[in-house]
FIMAR-298899 format. One line per 2 residues: their letters; for each residue x, y, z of C-alpha. Coordinates in nm, 2 decimals. Example, Ala and Ser with C-alpha at 12.3 -4.5 7.8 and 13.67 -1.06 7.14 Angstrom:
! residues 2
as	1.23:-0.45:0.78 ~ 1.37:-0.11:0.71
! end
This chain:
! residues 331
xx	13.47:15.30:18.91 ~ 13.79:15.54:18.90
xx	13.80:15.89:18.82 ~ 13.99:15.77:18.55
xx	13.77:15.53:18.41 ~ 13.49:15.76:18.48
xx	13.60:16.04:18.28 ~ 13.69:15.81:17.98
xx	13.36:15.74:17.91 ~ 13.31:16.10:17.85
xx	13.60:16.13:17.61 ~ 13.41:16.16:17.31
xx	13.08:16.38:17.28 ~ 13.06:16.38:16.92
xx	13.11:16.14:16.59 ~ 13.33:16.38:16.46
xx	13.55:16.39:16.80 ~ 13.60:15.98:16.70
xx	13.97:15.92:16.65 ~ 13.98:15.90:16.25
xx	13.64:16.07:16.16 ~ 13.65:16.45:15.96
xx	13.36:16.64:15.87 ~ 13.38:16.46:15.59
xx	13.29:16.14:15.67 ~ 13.10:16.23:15.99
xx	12.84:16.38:15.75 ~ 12.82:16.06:15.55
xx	12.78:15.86:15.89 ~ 12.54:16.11:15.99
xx	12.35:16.07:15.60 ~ 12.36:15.69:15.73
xx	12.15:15.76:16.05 ~ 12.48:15.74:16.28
xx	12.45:16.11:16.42 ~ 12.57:15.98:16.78
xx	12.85:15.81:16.94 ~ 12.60:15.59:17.14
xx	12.46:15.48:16.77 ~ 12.79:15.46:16.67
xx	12.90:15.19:16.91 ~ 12.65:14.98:16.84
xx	12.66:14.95:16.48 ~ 12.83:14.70:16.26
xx	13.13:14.72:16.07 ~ 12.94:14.65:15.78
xx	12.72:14.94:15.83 ~ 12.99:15.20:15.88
xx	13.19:15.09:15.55 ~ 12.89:15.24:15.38
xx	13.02:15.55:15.47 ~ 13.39:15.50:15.25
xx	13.57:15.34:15.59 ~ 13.70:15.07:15.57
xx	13.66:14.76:15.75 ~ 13.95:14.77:15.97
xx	13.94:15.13:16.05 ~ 13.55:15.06:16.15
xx	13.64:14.80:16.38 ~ 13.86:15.06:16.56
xx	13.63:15.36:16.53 ~ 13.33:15.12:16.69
xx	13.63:14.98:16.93 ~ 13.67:15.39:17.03
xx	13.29:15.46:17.04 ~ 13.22:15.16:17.26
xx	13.51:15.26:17.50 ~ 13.24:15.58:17.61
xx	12.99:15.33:17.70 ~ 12.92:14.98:17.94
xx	12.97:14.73:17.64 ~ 13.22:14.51:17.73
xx	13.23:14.13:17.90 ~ 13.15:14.16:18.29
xx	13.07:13.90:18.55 ~ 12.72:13.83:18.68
xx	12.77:14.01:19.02 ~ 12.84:14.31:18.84
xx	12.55:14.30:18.61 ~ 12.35:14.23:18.87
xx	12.40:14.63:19.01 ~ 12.38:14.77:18.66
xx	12.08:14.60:18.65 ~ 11.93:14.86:18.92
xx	12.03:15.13:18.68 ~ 11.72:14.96:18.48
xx	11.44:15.21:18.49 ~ 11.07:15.13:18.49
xx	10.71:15.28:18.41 ~ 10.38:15.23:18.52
xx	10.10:15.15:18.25 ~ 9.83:15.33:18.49
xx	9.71:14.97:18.62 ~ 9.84:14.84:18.94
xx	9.75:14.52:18.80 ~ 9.93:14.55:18.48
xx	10.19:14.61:18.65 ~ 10.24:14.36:18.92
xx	10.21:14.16:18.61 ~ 10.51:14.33:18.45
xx	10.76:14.27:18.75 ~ 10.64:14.65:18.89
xx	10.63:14.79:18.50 ~ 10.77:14.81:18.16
xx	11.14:14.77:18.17 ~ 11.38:15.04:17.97
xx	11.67:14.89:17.76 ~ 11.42:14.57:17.64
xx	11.12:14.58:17.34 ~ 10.78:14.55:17.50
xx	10.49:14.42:17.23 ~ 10.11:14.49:17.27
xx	9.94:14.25:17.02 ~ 9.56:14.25:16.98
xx	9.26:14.23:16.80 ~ 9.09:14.61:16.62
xx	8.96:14.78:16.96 ~ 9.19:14.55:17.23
xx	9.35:14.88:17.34 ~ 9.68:14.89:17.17
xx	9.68:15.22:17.08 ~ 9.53:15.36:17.42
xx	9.81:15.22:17.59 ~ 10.04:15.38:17.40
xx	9.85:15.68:17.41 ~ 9.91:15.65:17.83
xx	10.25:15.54:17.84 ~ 10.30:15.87:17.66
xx	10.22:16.04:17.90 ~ 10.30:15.82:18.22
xx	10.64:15.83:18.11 ~ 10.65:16.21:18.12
xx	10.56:16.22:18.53 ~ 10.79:16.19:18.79
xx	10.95:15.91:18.96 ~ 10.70:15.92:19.22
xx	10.47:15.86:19.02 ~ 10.59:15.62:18.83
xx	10.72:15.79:18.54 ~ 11.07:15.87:18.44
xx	11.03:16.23:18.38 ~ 11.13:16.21:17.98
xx	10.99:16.21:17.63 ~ 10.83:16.05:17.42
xx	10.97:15.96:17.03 ~ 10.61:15.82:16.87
xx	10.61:15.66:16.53 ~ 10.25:15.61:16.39
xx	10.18:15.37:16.10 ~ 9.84:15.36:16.10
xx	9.71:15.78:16.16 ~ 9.58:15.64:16.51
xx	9.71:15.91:16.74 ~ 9.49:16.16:16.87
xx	9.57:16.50:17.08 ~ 9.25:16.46:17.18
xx	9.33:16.16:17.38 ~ 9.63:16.27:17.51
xx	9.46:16.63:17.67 ~ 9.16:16.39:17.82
xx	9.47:16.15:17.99 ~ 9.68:16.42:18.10
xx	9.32:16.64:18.25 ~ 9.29:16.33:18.47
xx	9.65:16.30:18.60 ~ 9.63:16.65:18.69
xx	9.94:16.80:18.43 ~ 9.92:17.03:18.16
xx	9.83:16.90:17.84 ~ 10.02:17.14:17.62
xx	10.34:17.06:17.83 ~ 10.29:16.72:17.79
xx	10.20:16.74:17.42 ~ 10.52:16.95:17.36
xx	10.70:16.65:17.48 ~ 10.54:16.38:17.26
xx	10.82:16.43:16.91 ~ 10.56:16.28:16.64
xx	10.61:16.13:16.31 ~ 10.35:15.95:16.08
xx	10.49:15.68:15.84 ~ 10.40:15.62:15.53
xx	10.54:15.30:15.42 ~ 10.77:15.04:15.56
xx	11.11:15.23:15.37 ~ 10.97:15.61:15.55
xx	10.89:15.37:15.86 ~ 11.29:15.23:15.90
xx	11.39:15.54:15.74 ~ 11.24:15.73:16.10
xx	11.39:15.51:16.29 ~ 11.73:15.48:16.16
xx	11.80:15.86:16.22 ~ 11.66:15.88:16.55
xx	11.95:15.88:16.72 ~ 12.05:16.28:16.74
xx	11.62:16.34:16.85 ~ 11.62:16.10:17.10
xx	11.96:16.27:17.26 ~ 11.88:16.60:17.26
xx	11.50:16.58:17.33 ~ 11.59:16.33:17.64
xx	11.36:16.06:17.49 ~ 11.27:15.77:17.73
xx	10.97:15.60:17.54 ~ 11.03:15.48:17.17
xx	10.65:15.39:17.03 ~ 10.58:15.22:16.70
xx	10.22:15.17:16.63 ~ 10.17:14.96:16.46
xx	10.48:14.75:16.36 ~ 10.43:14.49:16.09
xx	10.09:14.72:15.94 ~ 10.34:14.84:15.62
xx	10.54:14.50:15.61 ~ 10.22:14.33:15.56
xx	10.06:14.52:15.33 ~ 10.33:14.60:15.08
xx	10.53:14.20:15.12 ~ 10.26:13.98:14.98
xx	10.28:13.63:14.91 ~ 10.58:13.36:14.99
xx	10.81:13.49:14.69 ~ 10.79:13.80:14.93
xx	10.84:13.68:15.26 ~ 11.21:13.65:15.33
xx	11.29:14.00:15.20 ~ 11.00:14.16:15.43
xx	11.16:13.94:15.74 ~ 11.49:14.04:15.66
xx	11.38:14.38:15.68 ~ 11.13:14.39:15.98
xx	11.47:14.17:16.15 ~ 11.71:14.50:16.07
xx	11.45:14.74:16.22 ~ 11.37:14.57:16.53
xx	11.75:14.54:16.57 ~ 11.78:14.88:16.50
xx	11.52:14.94:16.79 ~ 11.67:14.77:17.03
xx	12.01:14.92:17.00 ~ 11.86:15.27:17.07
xx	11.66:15.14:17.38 ~ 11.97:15.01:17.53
xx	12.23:15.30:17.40 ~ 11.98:15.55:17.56
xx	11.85:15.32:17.84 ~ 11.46:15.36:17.67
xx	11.16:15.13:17.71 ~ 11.08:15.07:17.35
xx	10.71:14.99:17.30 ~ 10.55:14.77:16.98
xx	10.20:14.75:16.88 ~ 10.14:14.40:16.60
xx	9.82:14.27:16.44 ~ 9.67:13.94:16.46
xx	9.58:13.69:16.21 ~ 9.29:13.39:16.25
xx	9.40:13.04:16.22 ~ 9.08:12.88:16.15
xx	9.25:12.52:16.19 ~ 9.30:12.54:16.55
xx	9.05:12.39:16.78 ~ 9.20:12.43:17.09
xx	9.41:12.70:17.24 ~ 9.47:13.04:17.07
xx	9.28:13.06:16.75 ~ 9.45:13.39:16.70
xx	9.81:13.49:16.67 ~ 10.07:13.78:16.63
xx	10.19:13.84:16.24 ~ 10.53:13.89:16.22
xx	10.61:13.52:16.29 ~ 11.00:13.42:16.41
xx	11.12:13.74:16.37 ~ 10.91:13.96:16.62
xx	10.87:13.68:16.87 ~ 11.23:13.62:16.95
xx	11.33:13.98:16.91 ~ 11.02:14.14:17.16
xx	11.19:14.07:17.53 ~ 10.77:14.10:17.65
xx	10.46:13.98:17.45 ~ 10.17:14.08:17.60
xx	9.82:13.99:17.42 ~ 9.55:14.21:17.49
xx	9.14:14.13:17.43 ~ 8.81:14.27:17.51
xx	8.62:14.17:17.76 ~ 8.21:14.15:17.72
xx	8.22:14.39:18.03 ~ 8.23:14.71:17.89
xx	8.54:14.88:17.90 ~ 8.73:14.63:18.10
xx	9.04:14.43:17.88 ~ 9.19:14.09:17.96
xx	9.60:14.15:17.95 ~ 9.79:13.81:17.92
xx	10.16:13.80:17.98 ~ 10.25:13.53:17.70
xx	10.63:13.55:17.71 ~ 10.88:13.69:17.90
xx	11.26:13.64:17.98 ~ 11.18:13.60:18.31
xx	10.88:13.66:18.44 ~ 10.56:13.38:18.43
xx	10.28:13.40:18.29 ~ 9.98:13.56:18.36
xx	9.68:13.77:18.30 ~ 9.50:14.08:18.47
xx	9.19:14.27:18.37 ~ 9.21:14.63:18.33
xx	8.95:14.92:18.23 ~ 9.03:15.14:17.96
xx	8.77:15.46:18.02 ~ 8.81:15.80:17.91
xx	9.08:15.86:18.22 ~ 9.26:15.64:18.03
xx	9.42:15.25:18.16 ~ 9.28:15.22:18.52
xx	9.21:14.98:18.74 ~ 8.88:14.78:18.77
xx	8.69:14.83:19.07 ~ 8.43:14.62:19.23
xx	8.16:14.83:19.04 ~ 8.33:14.63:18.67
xx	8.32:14.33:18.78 ~ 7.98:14.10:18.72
xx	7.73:14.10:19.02 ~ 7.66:13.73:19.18
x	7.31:13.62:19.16
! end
């Protein structure tokens, strides 16, 4: 890369700095959820008319905005070495993560799905604060944006993980930037002006837990059902625009409903349906063992990696390993 081209990416800092946009309409961008240039260039002309531009003018201002960042068409050489720039974090398990390809990737939606008590929310709870640790360690030395839709985060939890990693819990805590939502509107609403908080506060974990909980419970019946995946489509897009603009591993947690007609294979399944499954990049499936604390993970899609499944141990250190003391004694 020039110094040329280098310093153009750095051209504009600001919405307002965009070739075109005043105060004016930066604000109603900014109303919109666009309070970034990274947002910016990956919006939709569409989206940015709702702010009084018009559509050829938002082609150029998204043209401008995407000029700051790697969006363009490249050969496969060269996106093999942005492809180191990919960053990833450990779950706490070596297992789990020789499972993941060495750990969760950033720029890609991860999904944890699960019955009540699989562990969802504990590994959320640890990736929280896994991803604040350093490189070393397998973090990433960032933050942490966590959007709860189901009151299931504890501080509690989060001071008993961080004890046993040997870092300060109030540091760490200061680091998580919380938000409960209250419905499926307040839960896009969140997410949709995220942007700005997850620049400034160096965010490099985006956690929503759980992710269809409001879709389901306010959609209900067929009549229903192509407005509530129309929406849940938007707001996973929405997610994984922010996870690449900001190079974040974005995290989902999703229910499972029965299917009592199935005999053989899975007699339980994700909710979400179409949607969710060919928007998450990485479905893991998560159950509880009849050993105590120990979970079954199963790596049931990925771009590229195979299938798979580890056991881990959820304890009150958090996601660990199991050791030959978990595992059943031969008679």
């Amino acid at each position: 890369m020039t110094e040329e081209s280098s310093t153009e990416k750095k051209k504009y800092e600001y919405v307002e700095d965009l070739p075109g946009i005043g105060p004016v309409t930066a604000q109603k961008l900014g109303e919109l959820g666009f309070r970034t240039v990274e947002s910016v260039a990956t919006a939709t002309s569409r989206e940015l008319e709702l702010a009084g531009i018009g559509a050829k003018k938002a082609l150029e201002v998204i043209r401008e905005a995407r000029s700051c960042l790697d969006i363009s068409f490249i050969r496969a050489d060269e996106l093999l070495k942005m492809r180191q720039n990919i960053l990833r974090l450990t779950t706490g398990s070596k297992a789990l993560d020789e499972l993941l390809g060495g750990g969760l990737e950033t720029q890609t939606i991860t999904e944890f799905y699960g019955a009540y008590g699989s562990g969802k929310s504990q590994m959320c709870h640890q990736l929280s604060v896994n991803v604040q640790l350093p490189p070393e360690r397998g973090g990433l030395n960032g933050s942490v944006l966590y959007i709860d839709t189901e009151n299931t985060f504890r501080t509690e939890r989060i001071v008993q993980m961080a004890k046993h990693l040997e870092v300060n819990p109030e540091e760490i805590a200061k680091n998580i930037i919380y938000a409960e939502a209250y419905t499926s509107d307040h839960q896009a609403f969140l997410l949709d002006n995220a942007d700005e908080i997850i620049k400034k506060n160096n965010i490099r974990l985006i956690i929503v837990d759980s992710l269809v909980s409001h879709f389901r419970s306010e959609y209900l019946g067929r009549e229903m059902l192509a407005e509530r995946q129309q929406k849940l489509n938007k707001h996973l897009h929405r997610l994984i625009r922010l996870a690449r603009a900001f190079n974040a591993i974005a995290i989902v947690t999703n229910q499972v409903m029965a299917k009592p007609d199935v005999f053989f294979g899975q007699a339980v399944h994700p909710v979400g349906g179409h949607i969710v499954a060919h928007t998450s990049h990485t479905r893991m499936y998560l159950r509880k063992s009849v050993r105590g604390p120990v979970r079954i993970a199963r790596l049931v899609s990925s771009s590229y990696l195979p299938e798979g499944e580890r056991v881990f141990k959820i304890t009150e250190n958090g996601v660990e390993d199991v050791t030959e003391e978990d595992r059943p004694k031969r008679r």
